[in-house]
C-alpha positions in Angstrom: -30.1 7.2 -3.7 -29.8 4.0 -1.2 -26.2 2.8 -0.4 -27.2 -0.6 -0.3 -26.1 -2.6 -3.4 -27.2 -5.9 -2.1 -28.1 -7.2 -5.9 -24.7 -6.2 -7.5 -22.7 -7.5 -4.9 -24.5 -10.8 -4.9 -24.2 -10.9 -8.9 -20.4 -10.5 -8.2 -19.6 -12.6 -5.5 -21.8 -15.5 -6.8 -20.8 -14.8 -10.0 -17.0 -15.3 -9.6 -17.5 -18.5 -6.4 -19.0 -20.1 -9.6 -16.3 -19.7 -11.7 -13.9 -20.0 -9.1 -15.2 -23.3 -8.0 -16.2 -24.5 -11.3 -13.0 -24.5 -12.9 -11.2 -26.2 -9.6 -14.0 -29.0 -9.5 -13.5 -29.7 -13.8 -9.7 -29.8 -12.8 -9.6 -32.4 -10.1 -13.2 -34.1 -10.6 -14.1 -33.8 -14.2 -11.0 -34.4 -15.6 -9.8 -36.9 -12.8 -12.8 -39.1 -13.1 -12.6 -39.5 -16.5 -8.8 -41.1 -16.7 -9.8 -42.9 -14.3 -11.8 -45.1 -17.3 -10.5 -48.4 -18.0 -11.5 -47.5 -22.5 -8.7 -45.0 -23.1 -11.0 -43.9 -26.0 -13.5 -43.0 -23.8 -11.2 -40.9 -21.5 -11.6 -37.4 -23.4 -15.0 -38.1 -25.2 -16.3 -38.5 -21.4 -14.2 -35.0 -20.3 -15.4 -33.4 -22.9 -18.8 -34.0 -22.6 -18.5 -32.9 -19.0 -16.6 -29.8 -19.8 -19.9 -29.0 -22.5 -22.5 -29.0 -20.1 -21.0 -26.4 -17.7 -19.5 -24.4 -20.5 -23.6 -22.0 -20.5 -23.2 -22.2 -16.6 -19.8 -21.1 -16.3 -20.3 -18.4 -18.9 -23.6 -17.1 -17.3 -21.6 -17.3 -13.8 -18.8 -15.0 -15.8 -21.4 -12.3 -16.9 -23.2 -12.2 -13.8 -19.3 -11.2 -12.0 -18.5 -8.6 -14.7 -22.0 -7.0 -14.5 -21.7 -6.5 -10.6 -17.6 -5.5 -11.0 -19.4 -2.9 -13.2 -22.0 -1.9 -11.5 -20.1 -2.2 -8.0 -17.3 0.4 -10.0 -19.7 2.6 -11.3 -21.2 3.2 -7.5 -18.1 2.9 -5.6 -16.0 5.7 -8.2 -16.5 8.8 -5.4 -14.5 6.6 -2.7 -11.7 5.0 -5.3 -11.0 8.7 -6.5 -11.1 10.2 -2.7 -9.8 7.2 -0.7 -5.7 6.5 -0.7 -5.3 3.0 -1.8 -8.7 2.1 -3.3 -8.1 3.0 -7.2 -4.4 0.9 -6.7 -6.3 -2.6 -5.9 -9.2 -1.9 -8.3 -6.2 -1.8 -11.2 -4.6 -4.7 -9.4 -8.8 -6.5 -9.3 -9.2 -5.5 -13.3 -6.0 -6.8 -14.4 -6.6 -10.2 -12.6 -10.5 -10.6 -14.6 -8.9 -10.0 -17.8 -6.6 -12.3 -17.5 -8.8 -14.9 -16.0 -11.1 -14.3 -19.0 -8.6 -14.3 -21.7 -7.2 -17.3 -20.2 -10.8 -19.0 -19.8 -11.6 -18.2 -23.0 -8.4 -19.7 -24.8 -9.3 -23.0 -22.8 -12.9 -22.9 -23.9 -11.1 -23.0 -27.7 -8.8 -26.0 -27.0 -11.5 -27.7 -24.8 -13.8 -27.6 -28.5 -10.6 -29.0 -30.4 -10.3 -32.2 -28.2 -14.5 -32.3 -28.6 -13.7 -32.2 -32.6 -10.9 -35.0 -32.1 -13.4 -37.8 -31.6 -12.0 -40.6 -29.2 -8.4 -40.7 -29.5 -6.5 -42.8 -27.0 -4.8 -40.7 -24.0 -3.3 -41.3 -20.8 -6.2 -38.6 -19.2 -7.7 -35.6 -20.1 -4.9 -33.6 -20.2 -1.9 -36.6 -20.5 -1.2 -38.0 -24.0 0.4 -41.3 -24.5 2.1 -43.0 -27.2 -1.0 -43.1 -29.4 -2.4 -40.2 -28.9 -2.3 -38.1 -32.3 0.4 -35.2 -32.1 -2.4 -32.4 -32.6 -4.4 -34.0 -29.5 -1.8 -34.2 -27.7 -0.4 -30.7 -28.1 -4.1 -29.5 -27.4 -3.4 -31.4 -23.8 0.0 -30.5 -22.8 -1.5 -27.0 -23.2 -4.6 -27.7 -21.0 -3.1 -29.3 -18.5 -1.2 -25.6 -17.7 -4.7 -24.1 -18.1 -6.8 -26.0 -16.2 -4.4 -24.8 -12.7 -4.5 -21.6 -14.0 -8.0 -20.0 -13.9 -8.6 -21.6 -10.3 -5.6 -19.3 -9.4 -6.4 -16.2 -11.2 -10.0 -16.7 -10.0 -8.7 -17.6 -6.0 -6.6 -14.7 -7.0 -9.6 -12.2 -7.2 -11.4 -13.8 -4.0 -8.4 -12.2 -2.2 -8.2 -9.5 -3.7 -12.3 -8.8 -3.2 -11.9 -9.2 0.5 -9.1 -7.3 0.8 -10.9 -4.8 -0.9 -14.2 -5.5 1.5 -11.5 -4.6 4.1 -10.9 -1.0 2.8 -14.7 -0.4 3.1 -14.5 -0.1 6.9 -14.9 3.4 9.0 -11.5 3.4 10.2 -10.0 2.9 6.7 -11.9 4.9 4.8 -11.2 7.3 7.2 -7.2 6.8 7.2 -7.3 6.4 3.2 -9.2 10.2 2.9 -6.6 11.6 4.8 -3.6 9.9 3.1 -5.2 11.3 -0.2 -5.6 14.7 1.2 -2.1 14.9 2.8 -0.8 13.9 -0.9 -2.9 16.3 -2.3 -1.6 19.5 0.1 1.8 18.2 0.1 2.3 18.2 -3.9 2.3 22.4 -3.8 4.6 22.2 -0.9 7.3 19.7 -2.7 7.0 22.4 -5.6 7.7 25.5 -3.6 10.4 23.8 -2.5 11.8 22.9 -6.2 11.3 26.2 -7.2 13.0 28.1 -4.0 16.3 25.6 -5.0 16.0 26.8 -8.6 15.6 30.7 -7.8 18.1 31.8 -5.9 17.2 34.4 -3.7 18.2 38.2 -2.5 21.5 36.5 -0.4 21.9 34.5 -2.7 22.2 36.8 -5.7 24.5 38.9 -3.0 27.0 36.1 -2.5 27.8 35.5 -6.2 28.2 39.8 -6.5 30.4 39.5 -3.5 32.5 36.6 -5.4 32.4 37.9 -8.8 33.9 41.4 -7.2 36.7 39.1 -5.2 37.7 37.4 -8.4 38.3 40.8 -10.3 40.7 42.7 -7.8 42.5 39.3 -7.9 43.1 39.3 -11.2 43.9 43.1 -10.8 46.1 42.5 -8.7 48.3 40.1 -10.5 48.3 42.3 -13.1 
């Protein structure tokens, strides 16, 4: 079998430098040039019609990641059970996609209210003002929290990819097999050791005779 996985990696890094970027450039650009409108009716109409067009992109961008994670998991499972250090980040890496995607998704949800609200006034995209309906404007102050947080969840992963790009090389591979193995050997030895404190042993068992005799011709001898 080659150990070249030139596609999945690809479908992973691409994958996630679209959604990554994506969700920064909506923040600052989408969003941005749309308060910048002088029709405060026309502020979240235009955002949201934005936001719609790279909602099939962003999603196909967000399959394409997950599909190489998977397939870059399934290949890579010999060296993140063997290798010290490798099955730690890869909790750390799935942790940090779900919560990107839950919190993607939720945003998707409230981005398709403010579509459904028509052309409210606002402030911006994500800033009421005094007009703006109390639903809209509940829908806003929560995407305004959102819209920061998948570009660090996603920035989040970057790191954590190269990081884990970083464990792939001779000399730590090589470090993180013997750190496994010298947990592995050293488990039976912290046992023994348990169990020689627990059992006490020939001098041992002698001392307490010796005592227990002591103690008697004491007591004998007070008598």
């Amino acid at each position: 079998m080659s150990e070249r996985h030139t596609a999945l990696r690809s479908m992973h890094d691409l994958g996630l430098a679209a959604w990554f970027g994506g969700s920064l450039m909506g923040a600052l650009g989408v969003n941005g040039a749309a308060a910048q409108l002088e029709d405060s009716t026309q502020r979240l109409p235009v955002a949201s019609a934005g936001w719609a067009r790279w909602t099939p992109v962003n999603a196909a961008a967000i399959g394409a990641h997950l599909a190489g994670a998977v397939g870059e998991l399934v290949t890579e499972s010999p060296r993140v059970a063997a290798q010290s250090g490798v099955a730690r980040m890869s909790a750390v890496k799935t942790a940090l996609t779900v919560g990107a995607l839950v919190v993607t998704g939720y945003s998707r949800l409230l981005g398709m209210k403010l579509e459904r609200a028509g052309g409210p006034s606002v402030e911006g995209t994500t800033e009421p003002n005094y007009q703006t309906p109390a639903n809209v404007a509940s829908c806003q102050r929560k995407m305004k929290l959102l819209q920061w947080a998948i570009p660090a969840l996603t920035g989040s992963l970057v790191v954590v990819t190269a990081y884990m790009s970083e464990q792939q090389k001779p000399g730590q591979v090589f470090r993180g097999l013997l750190g496994r193995a010298g947990g592995l050997m050293s488990a039976p030895m912290a046992l023994g050791k348990v169990a020689a404190v627990a059992t006490p042993g020939p001098k041992t068992i002698g001392g307490m005779a010796a005592m227990g005799a002591a103690k008697r011709r004491l007591m004998m001898a007070g008598r």
